[in-house]
N, C-alpha and C positions, 0 to 999 in steps of 0.2 A: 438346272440342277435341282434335283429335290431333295431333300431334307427330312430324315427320319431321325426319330428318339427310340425305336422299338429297342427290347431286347437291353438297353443300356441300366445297366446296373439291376437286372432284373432277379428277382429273391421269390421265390413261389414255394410256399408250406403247406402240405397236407393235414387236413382234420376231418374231425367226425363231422359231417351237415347234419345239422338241425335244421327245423320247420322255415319254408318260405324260401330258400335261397334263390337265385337264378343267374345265368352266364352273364356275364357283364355287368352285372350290380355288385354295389357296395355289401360288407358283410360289417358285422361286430362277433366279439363274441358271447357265448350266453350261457353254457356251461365249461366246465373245464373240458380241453381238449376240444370244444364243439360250435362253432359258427352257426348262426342265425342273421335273417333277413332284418335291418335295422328299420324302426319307429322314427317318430319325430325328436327332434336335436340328441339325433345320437354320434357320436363321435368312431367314425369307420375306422377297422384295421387295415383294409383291403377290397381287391375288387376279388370277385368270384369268375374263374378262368374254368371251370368245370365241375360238375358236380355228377358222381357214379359212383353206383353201389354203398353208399352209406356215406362214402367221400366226399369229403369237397378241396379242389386246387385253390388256392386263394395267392394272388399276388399282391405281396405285401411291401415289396421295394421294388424300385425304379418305374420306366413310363408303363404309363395305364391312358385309355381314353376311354370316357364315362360320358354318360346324359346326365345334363341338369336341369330342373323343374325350375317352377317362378318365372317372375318376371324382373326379377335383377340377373342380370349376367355377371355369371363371375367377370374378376380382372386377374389382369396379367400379373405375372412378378407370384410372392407369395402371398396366398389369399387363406382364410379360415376358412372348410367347409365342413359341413354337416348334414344332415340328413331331415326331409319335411315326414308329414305323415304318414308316408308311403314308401317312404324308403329311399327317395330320390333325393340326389343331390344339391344342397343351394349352399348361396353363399351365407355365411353367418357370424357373431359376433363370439360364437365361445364352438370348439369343436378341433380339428385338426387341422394345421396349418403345413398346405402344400404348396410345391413349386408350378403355377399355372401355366403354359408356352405356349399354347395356342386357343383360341376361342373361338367356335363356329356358331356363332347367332341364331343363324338360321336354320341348322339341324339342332340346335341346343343339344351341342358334345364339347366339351375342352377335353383337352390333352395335358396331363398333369406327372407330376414325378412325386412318387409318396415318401 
């Protein structure tokens, strides 16, 4: 029997994109109305599920699966994450605090509920 979280509790908000965004990555925002690609310890609203014509979809509640950078792996349960230089996800001591459910090591992807 397999086991999915997709689609549960899922909240997805349109805005203006700003510079840098891309599908499957974290966003913040950076002007009113308008999402940008996150820096180092920045506290994400969302992942980015599409970006066209000026647009951007951003999924801002329930399951999301993201890559995360570094060499600590997230943990399970709820953990704080934020954003390194790049924009990628690790784990941190000040930032957003999400619900983790699953950790792949070895593709360095969790599965997380915002």
């Amino acid at each position: 029997m397999a086991i999915s979280f997709e689609a549960i509790g899922e909240r997805m908000v349109t805005f203006a994109a700003g510079t840098g965004l891309k599908e499957g990555k974290v966003c913040k925002m950076t002007a009113n109305g308008t999402v940008g690609a996150c820096g180092e310890n920045d506290s994400f609203i969302g992942v980015v599920s599409s970006v066209r014509g000026g647009a951007a979809n951003v999924v801002m509640g329930g399951y999301v699966e993201v890559s995360y950078a570094g060499t600590t792996t997230p943990t399970l349960g709820y953990a704080v994450l934020a954003t390194d230089e790049n924009g990628e996800v690790v784990p941190a001591t000040t930032g957003r605090t999400c619900l983790v459910v699953s950790v792949d090591a070895a593709s360095k992807k969790i599965g997380l509920f915002l």
